[in-house]
C-alpha positions as a Markdown table, in Angstrom:
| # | Residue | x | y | z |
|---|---|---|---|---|
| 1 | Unk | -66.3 | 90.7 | -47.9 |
| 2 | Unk | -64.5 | 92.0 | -44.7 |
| 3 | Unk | -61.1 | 93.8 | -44.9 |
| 4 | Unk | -57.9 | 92.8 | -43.8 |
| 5 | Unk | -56.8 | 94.5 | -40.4 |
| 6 | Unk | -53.3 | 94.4 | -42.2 |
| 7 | Unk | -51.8 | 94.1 | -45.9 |
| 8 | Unk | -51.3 | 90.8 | -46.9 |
| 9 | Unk | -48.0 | 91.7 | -48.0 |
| 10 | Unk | -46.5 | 88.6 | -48.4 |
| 11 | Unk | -48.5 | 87.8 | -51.2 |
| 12 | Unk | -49.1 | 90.9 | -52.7 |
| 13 | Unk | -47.3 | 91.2 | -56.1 |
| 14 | Unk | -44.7 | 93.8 | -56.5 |
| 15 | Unk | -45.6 | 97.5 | -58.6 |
| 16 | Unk | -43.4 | 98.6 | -61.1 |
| 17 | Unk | -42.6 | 102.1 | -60.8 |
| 18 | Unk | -40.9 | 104.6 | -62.9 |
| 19 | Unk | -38.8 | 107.4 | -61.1 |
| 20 | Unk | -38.7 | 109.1 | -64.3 |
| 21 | Unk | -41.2 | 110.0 | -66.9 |
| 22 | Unk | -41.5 | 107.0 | -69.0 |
| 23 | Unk | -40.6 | 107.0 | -72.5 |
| 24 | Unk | -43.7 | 105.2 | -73.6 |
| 25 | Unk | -46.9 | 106.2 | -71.5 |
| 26 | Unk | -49.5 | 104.3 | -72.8 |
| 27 | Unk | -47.9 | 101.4 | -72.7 |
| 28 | Unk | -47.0 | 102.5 | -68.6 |
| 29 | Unk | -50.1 | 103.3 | -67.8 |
| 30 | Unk | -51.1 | 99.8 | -69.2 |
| 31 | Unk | -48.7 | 97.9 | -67.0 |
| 32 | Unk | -49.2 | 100.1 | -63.6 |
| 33 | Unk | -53.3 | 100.2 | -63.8 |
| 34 | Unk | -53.2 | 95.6 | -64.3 |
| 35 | Unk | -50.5 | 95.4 | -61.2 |
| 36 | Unk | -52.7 | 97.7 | -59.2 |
| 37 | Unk | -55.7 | 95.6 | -59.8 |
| 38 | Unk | -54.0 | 92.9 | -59.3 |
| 39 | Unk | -52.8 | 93.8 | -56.0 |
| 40 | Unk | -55.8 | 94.9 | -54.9 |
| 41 | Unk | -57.5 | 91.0 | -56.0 |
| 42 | Unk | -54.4 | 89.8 | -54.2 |
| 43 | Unk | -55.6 | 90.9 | -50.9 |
| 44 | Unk | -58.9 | 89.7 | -50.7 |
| 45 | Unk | -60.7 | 92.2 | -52.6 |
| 46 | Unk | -61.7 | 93.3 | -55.7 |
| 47 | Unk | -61.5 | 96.8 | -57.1 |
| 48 | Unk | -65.1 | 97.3 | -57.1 |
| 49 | Unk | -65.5 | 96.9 | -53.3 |
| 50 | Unk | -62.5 | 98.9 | -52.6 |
| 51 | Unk | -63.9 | 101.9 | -54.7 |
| 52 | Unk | -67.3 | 101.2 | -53.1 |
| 53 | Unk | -65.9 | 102.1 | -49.8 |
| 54 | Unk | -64.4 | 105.3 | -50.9 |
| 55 | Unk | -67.5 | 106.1 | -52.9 |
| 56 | Unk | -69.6 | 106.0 | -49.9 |
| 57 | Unk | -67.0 | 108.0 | -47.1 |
| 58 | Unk | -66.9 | 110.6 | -49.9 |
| 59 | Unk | -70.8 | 110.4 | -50.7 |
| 60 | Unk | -71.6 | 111.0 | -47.0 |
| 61 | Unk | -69.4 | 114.4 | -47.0 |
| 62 | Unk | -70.9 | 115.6 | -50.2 |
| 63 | Unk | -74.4 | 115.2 | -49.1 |
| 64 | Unk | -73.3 | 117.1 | -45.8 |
| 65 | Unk | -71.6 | 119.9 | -47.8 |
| 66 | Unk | -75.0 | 120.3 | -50.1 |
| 67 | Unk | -77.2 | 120.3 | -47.6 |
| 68 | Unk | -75.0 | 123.5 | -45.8 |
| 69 | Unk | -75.4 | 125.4 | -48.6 |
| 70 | Unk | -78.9 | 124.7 | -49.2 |
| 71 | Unk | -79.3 | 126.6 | -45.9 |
| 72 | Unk | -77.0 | 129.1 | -46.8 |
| 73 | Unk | -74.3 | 128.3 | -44.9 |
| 74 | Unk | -70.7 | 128.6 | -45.3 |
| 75 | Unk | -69.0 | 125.2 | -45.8 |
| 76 | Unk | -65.2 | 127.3 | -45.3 |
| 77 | Unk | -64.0 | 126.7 | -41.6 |
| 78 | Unk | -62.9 | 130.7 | -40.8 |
| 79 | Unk | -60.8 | 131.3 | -37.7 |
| 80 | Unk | -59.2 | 134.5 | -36.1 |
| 81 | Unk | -55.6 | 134.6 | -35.8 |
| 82 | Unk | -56.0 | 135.7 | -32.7 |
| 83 | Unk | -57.0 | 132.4 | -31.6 |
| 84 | Unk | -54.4 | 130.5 | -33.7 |
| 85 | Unk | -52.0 | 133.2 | -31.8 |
| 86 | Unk | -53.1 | 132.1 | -28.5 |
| 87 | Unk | -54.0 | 128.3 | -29.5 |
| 88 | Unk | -57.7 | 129.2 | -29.0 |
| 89 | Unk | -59.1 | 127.9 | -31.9 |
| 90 | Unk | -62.3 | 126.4 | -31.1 |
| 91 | Unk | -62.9 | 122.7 | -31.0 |
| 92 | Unk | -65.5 | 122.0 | -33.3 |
| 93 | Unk | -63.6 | 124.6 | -35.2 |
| 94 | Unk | -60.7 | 122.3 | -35.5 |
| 95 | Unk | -62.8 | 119.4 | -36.1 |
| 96 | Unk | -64.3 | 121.5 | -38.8 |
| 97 | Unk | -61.1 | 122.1 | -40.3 |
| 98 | Unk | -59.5 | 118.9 | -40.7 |
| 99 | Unk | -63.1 | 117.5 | -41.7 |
| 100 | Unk | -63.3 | 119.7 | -44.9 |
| 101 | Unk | -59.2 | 120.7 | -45.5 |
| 102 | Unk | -59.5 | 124.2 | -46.1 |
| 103 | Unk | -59.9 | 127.4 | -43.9 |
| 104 | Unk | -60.2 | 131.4 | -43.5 |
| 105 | Unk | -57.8 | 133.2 | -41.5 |
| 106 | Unk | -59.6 | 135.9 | -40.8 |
| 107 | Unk | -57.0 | 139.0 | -39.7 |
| 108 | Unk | -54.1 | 137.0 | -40.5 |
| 109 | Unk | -52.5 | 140.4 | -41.0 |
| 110 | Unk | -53.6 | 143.7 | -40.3 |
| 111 | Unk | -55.8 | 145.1 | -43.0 |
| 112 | Unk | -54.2 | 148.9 | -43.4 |
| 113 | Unk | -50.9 | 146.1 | -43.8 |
| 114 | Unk | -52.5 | 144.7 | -46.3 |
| 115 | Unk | -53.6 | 147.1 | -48.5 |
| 116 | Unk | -49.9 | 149.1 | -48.1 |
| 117 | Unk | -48.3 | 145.9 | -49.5 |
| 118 | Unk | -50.3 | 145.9 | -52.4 |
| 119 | Unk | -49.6 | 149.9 | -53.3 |
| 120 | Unk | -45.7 | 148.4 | -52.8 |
| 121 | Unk | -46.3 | 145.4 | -55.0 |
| 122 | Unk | -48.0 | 148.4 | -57.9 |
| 123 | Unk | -45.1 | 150.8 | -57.2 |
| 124 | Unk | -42.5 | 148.1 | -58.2 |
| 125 | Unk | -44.0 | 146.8 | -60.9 |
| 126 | Unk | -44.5 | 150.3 | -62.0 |
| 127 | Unk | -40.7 | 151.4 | -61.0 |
| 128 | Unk | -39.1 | 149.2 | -62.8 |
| 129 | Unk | -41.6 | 149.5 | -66.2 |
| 130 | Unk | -42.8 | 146.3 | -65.8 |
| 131 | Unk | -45.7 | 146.2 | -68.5 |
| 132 | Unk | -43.3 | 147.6 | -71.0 |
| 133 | Unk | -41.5 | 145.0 | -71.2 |
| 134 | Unk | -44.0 | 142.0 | -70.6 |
| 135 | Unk | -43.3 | 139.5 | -72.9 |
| 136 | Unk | -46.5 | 137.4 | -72.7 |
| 137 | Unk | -47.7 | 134.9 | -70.4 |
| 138 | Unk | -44.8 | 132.1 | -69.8 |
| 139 | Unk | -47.6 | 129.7 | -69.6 |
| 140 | Unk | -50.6 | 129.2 | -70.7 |
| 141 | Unk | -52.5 | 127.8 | -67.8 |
| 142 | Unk | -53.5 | 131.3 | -66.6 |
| 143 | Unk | -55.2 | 133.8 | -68.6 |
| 144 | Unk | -54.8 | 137.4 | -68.9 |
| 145 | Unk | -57.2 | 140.9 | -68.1 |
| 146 | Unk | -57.2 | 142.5 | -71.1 |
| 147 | Unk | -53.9 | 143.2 | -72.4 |
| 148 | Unk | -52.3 | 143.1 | -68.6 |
| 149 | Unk | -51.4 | 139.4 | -66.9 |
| 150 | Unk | -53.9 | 138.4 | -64.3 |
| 151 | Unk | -50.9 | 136.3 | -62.6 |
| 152 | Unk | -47.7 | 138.5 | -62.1 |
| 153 | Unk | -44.1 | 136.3 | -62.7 |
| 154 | Unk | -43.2 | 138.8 | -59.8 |
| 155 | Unk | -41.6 | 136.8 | -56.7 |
| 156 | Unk | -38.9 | 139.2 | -54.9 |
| 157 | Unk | -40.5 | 142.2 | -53.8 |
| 158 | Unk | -39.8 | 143.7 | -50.8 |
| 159 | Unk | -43.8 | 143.2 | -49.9 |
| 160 | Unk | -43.8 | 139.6 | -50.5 |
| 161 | Unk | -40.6 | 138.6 | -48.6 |
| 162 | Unk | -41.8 | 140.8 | -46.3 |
| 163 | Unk | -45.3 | 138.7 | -45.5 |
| 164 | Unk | -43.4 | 134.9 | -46.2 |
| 165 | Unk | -41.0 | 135.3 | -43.4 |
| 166 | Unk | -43.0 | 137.1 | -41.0 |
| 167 | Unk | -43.7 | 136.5 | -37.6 |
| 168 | Unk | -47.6 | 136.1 | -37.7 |
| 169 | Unk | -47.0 | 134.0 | -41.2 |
| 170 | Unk | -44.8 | 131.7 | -39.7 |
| 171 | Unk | -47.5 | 131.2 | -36.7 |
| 172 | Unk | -49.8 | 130.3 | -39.0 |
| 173 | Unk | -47.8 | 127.9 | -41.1 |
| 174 | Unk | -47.0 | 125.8 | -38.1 |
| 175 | Unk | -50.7 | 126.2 | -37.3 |
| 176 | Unk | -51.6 | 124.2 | -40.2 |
| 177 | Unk | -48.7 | 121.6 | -40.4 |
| 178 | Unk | -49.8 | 120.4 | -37.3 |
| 179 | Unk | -52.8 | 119.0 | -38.6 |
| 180 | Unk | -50.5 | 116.6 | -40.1 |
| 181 | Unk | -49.1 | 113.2 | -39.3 |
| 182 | Unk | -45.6 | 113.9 | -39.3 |
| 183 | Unk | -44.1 | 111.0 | -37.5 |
| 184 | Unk | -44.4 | 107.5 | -38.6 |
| 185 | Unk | -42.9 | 103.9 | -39.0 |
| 186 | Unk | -39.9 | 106.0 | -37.1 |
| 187 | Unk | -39.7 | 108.5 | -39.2 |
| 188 | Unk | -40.4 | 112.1 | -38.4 |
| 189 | Unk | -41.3 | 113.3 | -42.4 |
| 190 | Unk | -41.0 | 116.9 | -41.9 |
| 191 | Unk | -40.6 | 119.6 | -39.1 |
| 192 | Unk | -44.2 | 121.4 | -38.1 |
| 193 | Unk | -42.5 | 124.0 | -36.4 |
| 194 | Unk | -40.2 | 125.5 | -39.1 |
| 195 | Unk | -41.3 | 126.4 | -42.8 |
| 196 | Unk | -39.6 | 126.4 | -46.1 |
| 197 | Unk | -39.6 | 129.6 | -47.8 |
| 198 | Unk | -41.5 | 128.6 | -51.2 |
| 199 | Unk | -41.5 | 131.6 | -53.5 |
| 200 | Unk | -44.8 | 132.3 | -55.8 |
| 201 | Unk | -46.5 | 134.4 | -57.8 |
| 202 | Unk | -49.2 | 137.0 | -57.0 |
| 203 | Unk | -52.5 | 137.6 | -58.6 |
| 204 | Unk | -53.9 | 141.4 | -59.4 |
| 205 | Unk | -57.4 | 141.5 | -61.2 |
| 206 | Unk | -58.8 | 145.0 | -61.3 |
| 207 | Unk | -62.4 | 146.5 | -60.9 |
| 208 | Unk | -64.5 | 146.0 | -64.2 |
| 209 | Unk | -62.6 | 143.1 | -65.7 |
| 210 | Unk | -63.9 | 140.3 | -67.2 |
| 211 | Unk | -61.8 | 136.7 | -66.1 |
| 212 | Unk | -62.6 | 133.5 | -67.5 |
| 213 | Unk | -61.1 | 131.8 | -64.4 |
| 214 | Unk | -59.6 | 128.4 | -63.8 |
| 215 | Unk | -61.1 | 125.4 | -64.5 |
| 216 | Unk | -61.3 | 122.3 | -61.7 |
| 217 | Unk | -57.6 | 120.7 | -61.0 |
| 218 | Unk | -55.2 | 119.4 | -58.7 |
| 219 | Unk | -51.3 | 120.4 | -57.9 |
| 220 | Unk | -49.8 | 117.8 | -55.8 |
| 221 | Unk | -48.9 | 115.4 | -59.2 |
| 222 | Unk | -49.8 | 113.8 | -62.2 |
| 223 | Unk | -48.7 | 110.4 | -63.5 |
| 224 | Unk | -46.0 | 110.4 | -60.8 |
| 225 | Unk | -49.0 | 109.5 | -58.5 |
| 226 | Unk | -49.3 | 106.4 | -59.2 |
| 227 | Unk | -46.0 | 105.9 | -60.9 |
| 228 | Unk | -43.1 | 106.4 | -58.7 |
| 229 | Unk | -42.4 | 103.9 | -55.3 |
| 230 | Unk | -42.6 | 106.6 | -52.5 |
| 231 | Unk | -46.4 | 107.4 | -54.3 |
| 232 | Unk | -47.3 | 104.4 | -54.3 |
| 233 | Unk | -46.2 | 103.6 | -50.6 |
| 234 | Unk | -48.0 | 107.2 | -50.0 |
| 235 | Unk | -51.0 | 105.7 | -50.7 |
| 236 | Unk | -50.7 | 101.9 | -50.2 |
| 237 | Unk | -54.1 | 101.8 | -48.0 |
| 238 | Unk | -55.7 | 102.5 | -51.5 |
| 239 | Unk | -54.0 | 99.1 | -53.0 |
| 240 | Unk | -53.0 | 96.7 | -50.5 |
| 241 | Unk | -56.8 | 95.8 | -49.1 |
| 242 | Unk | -56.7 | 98.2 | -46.2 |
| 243 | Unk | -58.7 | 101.3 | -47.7 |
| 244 | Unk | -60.4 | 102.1 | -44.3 |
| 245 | Unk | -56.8 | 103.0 | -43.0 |
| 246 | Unk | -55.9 | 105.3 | -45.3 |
| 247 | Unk | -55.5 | 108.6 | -44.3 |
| 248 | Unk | -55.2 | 111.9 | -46.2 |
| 249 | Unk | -53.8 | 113.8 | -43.3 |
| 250 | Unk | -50.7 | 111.4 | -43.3 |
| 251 | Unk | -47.5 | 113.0 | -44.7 |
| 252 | Unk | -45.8 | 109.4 | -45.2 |
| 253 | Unk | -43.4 | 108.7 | -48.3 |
| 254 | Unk | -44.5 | 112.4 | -48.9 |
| 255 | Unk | -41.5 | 114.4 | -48.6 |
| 256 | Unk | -38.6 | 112.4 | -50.0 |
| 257 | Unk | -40.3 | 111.3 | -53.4 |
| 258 | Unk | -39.6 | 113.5 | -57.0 |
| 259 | Unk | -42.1 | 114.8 | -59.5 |
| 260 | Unk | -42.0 | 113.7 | -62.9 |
| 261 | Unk | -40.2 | 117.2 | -64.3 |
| 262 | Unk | -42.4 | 119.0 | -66.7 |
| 263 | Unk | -44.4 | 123.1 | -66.8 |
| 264 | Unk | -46.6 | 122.0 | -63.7 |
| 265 | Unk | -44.8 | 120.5 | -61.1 |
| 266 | Unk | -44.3 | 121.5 | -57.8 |
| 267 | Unk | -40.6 | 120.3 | -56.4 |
| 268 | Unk | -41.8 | 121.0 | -52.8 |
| 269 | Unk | -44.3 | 119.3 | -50.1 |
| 270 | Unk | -46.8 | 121.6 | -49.5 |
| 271 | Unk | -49.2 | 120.5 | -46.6 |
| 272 | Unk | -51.6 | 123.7 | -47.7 |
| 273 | Unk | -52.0 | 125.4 | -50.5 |
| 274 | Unk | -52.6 | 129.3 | -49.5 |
| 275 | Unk | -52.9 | 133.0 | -50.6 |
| 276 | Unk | -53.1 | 136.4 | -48.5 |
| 277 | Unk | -55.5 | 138.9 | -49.6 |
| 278 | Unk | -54.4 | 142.3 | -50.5 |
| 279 | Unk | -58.0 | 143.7 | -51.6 |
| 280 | Unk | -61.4 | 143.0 | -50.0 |
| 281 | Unk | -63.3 | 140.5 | -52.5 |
| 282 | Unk | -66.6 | 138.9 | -52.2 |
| 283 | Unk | -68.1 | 135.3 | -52.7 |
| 284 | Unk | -69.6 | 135.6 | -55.8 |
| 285 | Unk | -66.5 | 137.8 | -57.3 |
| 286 | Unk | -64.3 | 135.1 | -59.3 |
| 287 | Unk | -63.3 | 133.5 | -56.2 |
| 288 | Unk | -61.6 | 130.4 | -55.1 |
| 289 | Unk | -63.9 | 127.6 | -55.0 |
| 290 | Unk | -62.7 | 123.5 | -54.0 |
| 291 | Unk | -63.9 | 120.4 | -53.1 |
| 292 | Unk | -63.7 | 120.4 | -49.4 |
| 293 | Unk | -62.9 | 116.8 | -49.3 |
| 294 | Unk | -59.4 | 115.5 | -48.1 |
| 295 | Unk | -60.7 | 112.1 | -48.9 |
| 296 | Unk | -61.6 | 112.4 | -51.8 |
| 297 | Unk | -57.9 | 112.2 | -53.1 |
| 298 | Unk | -58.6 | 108.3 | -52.9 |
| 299 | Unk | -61.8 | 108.6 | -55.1 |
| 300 | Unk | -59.4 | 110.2 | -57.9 |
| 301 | Unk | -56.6 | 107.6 | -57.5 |
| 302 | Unk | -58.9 | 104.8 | -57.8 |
| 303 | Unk | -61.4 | 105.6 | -60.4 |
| 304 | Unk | -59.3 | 105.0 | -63.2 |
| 305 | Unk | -59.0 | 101.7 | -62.2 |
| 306 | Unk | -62.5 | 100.9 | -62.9 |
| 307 | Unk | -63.8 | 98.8 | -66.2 |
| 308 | Unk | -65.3 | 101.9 | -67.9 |
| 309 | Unk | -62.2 | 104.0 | -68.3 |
| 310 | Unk | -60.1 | 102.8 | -71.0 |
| 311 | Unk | -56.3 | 100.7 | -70.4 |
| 312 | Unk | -54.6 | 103.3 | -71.0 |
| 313 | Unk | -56.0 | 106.8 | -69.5 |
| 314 | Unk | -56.0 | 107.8 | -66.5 |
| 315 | Unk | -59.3 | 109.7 | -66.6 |
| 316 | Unk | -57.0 | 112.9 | -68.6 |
| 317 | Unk | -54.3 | 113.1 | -65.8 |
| 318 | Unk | -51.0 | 113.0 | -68.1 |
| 319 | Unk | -47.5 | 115.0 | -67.9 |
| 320 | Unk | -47.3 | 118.8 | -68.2 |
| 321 | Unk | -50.8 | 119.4 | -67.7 |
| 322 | Unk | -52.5 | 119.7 | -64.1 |
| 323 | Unk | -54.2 | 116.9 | -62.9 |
| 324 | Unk | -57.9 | 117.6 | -64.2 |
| 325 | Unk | -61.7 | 116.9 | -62.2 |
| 326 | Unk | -64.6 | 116.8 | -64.1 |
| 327 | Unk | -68.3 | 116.0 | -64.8 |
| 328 | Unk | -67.2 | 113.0 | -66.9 |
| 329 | Unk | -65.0 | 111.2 | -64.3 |
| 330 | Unk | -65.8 | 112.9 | -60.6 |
| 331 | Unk | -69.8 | 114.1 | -60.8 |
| 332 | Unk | -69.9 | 113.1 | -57.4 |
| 333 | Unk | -66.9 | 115.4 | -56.5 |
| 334 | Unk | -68.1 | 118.6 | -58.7 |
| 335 | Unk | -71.2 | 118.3 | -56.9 |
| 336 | Unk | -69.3 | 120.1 | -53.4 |
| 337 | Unk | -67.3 | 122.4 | -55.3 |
| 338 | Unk | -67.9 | 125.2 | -52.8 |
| 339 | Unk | -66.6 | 128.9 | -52.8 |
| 340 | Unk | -65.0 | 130.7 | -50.0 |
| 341 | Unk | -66.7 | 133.5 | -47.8 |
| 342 | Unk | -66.3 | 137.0 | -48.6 |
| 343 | Unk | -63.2 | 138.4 | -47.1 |
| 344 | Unk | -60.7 | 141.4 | -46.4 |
| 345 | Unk | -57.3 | 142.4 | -46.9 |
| 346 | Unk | -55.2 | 140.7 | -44.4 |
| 347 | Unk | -57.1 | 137.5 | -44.8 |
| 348 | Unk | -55.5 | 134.5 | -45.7 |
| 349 | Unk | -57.2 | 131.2 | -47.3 |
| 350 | Unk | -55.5 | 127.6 | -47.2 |
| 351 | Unk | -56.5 | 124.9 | -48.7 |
| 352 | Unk | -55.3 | 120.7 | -48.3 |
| 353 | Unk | -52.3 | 120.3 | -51.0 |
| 354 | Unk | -54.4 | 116.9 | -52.7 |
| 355 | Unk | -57.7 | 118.9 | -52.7 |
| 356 | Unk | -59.7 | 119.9 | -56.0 |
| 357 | Unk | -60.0 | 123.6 | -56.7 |
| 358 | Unk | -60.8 | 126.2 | -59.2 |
| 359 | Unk | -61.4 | 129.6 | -59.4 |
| 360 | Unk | -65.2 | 131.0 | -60.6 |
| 361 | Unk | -64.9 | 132.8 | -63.6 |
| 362 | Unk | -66.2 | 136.8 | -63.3 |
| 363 | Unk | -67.2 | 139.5 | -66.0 |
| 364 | Unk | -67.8 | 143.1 | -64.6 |
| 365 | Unk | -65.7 | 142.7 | -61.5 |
| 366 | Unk | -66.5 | 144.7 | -58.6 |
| 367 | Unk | -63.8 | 145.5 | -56.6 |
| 368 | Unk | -59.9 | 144.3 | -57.2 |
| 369 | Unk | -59.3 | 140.9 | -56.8 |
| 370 | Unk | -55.5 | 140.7 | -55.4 |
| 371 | Unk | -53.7 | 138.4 | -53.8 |
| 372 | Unk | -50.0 | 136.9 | -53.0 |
| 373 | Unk | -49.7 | 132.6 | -53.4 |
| 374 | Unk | -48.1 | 131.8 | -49.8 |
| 375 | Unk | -48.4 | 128.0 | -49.3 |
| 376 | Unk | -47.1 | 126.3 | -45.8 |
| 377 | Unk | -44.1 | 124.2 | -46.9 |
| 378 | Unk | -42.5 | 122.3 | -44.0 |
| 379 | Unk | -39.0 | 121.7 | -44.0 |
| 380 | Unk | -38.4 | 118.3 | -45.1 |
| 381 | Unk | -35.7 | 116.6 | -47.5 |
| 382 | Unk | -37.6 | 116.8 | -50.5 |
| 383 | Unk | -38.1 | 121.1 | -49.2 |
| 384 | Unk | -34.6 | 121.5 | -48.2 |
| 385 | Unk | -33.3 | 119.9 | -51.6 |
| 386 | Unk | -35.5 | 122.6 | -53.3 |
| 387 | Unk | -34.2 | 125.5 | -50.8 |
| 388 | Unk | -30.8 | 125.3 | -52.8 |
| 389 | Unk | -32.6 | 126.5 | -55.7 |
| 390 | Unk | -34.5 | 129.0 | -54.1 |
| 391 | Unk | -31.5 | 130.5 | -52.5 |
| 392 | Unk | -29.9 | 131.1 | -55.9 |
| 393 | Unk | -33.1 | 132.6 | -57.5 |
| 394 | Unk | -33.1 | 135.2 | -54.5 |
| 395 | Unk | -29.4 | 135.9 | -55.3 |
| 396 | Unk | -29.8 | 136.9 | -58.8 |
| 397 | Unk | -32.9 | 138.0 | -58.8 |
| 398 | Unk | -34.4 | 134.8 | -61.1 |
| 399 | Unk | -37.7 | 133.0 | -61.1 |
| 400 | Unk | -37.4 | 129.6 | -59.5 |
| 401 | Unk | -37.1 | 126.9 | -61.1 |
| 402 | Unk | -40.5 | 125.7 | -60.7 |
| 403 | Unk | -41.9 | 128.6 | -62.6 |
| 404 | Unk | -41.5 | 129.2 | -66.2 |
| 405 | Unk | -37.7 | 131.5 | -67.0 |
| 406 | Unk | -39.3 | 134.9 | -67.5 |
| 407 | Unk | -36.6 | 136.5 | -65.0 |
| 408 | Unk | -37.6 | 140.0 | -65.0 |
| 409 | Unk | -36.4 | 140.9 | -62.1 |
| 410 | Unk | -32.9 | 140.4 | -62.5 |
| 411 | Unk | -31.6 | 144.0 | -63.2 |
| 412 | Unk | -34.7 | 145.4 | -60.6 |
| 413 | Unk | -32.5 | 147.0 | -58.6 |
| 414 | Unk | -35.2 | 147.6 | -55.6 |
| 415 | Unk | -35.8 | 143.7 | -55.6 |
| 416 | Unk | -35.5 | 141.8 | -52.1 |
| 417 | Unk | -31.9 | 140.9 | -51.3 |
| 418 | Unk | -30.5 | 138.4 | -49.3 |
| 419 | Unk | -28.9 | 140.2 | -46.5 |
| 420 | Unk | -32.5 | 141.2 | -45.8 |
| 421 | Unk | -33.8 | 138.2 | -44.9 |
| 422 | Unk | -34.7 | 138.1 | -40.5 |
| 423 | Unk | -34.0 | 134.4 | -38.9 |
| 424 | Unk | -37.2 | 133.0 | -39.9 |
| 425 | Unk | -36.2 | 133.3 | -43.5 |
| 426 | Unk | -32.7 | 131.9 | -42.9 |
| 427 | Unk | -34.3 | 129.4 | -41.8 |
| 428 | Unk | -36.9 | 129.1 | -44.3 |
| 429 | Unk | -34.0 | 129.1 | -46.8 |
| 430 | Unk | -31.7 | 126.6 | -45.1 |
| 431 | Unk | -29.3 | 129.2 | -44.1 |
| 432 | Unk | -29.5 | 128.2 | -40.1 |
């Protein structure tokens, strides 16, 4: 059956949608899973055929990232930031790029840079007797290296202010927002040019240790997905019979719509997901590893719509947990699960905000395996809304709000402070 060259929305029945978590979520889950199927029959199609056509976009992209590695190639775009700097970057490097969502930065910063930030981030943590008074991980989502966190609840060092509203970080943010759609149906959804600060944690693994690493996820959502109106407008290709228009590079309904509150949400629009490397770290080292896929965000939000997953599961994604892939549901989408290149201090690696990822587990580490979480965040409603918050977490020295309330840093009294933020993170905060 041919598709529609536009949504038949006239007679396309209305979705209910929950702007809050619902109180009963079986029985929600029930009721939005039959009115999507039904508004997928009601424009011509069934769900089948619609799924079909994902299936076979994402198919063709997993039998091209396979047969890379089988000849031992890298399936990471890497660029210099030189070229980003200069607006060099190579065509079929671009092309590259938005084909698989993901990329290296390779000197990002400088590498001596690098390294000196992370004897900084060691010298606070140190200074202000951070392991004696660890209280335990705040959640349990990442693990810990012996009796030390792997993931430090550290987010207003001098170092990491320092690298979030730089010059060359800011370059790179815009960069990578520009791979977006940011303007349609007269709306211009965010600004490329200027980023929200978005505060995060940083990661230190040390030489020798042993990591069970994280398993396969997603960040952008959970039930809110399919729950909430500006979700389901975000991806209305997927429902209304016009699958072959959706687009995963389309920030549309994006930036104004909440999260359903709960220990994994993110409150902001992140077009990539990114860290900086503050230690040299190889491929096979407990790395990063995703599914270099944008498109396969449509392959997750209609498989549960199929008749072999049950009426009221959504193939595990629920509230307060991440939004899980796995051999059960995905096996298609495990099979690109692809790590990222060796790289060096100063190197940054971003990664599409809807895109599967995980982290390799290690045992006998060689070499540290540090890094600060720096995403690109563009400034949009739903990232100015969250700025407010931000702002008061730098004040006092607090964890934001979408991290659990450790708040050691409070009484630090070498912690960032406002009056040392340049213009880009006035900006970045909403000060400007």
């Amino acid at each position: 059956m041919s598709a529609p060259t536009a949504p038949v929305t006239g007679a396309l029945p209305d979705l209910p949608h929950w702007e809050e978590t619902p109180a009963d979520l079986p029985a929600a889950i029930r009721e939005v899973k039959a009115a999507l199927r039904a508004r997928i029959t009601a424009s011509g199609r069934t769900v089948e055929e619609v799924f079909a056509v994902v299936e076979r976009r994402v198919r063709t992209a997993v039998d091209e990232i396979t047969t890379a590695r089988e000849r031992g190639e890298s399936v990471w775009p890497v660029v210099d930031y030189a070229d980003i700097a200069a607006g060099t970057v190579p065509a079929g490097q671009l092309a590259l790029l938005r084909r698989r969502g993901c990329l290296v930065v390779r000197g990002h910063f400088d590498r001596d840079q690098a390294l000196r930030w992370d004897r900084e981030i060691v010298d606070y943590v140190d200074g202000n007797r951070f392991f004696e008074n660890y209280r335990g991980p705040g959640d349990d989502f990442f693990g810990s290296v012996g009796s030390r966190p792997e993931i430090y609840p550290i987010y207003w060092s001098p170092a990491q202010m320092q690298a979030r509203q730089s010059d060359r970080m800011a370059r790179v943010q815009a960069f990578l927002n520009r791979q977006w759609k940011h303007e349609s149906e007269g709306v211009r959804w965010f600004d490329p040019e200027r980023d929200s600060l978005y505060p995060d944690r940083i990661r230190r693994r040390p030489e020798g240790a042993d990591s069970a690493g994280l398993g396969a996820h997603l960040d952008p959502g959970t039930l809110d997905l399919w729950m909430t109106e500006s979700y389901q407008r975000a991806f209305r290709h997927l429902f209304d019979g016009t699958v072959e228009q959706y687009d995963p590079w389309d920030a549309a309904h994006r930036t104004a719509g909440p999260q359903y509150p709960g220990s994994t949400m993110c409150s902001a629009f992140r077009t990539f997901q990114g860290w900086t490397a503050l230690s040299d770290m190889d491929h096979d080292q407990g790395v990063l590893h995703t599914v270099p896929i944008p498109e396969a965000m449509a392959y997750l939000m209609l498989r549960p719509l199929l008749a072999d997953v049950p009426d009221d599961d959504m193939c595990g994604v629920t509230v307060n947990q991440v939004f899980p892939a796995n051999e059960r549901w995905h096996p298609l989408l495990m099979r690109a699960l692809s790590g990222i290149p060796d790289v060096r201090a100063g190197d940054s690696v971003w990664w599409h905000c809807d895109m599967i990822h995980s982290v390799a587990p290690v045992r006998d580490q060689k070499g540290w395996g540090n890094v600060m979480y720096i995403p690109a965040a563009p400034w949009c409603p739903r990232n100015e809304r969250y700025a407010a918050t931000v702002r008061e977490a730098l004040r006092t020295g607090s964890s934001p709000d979408d991290f659990p309330a450790e708040h050691y840093e409070r009484s630090w009294p070498d912690r960032f402070r406002p009056e040392q933020l340049n213009d880009t993170g006035r900006r970045g905060l909403g000060l400007d």
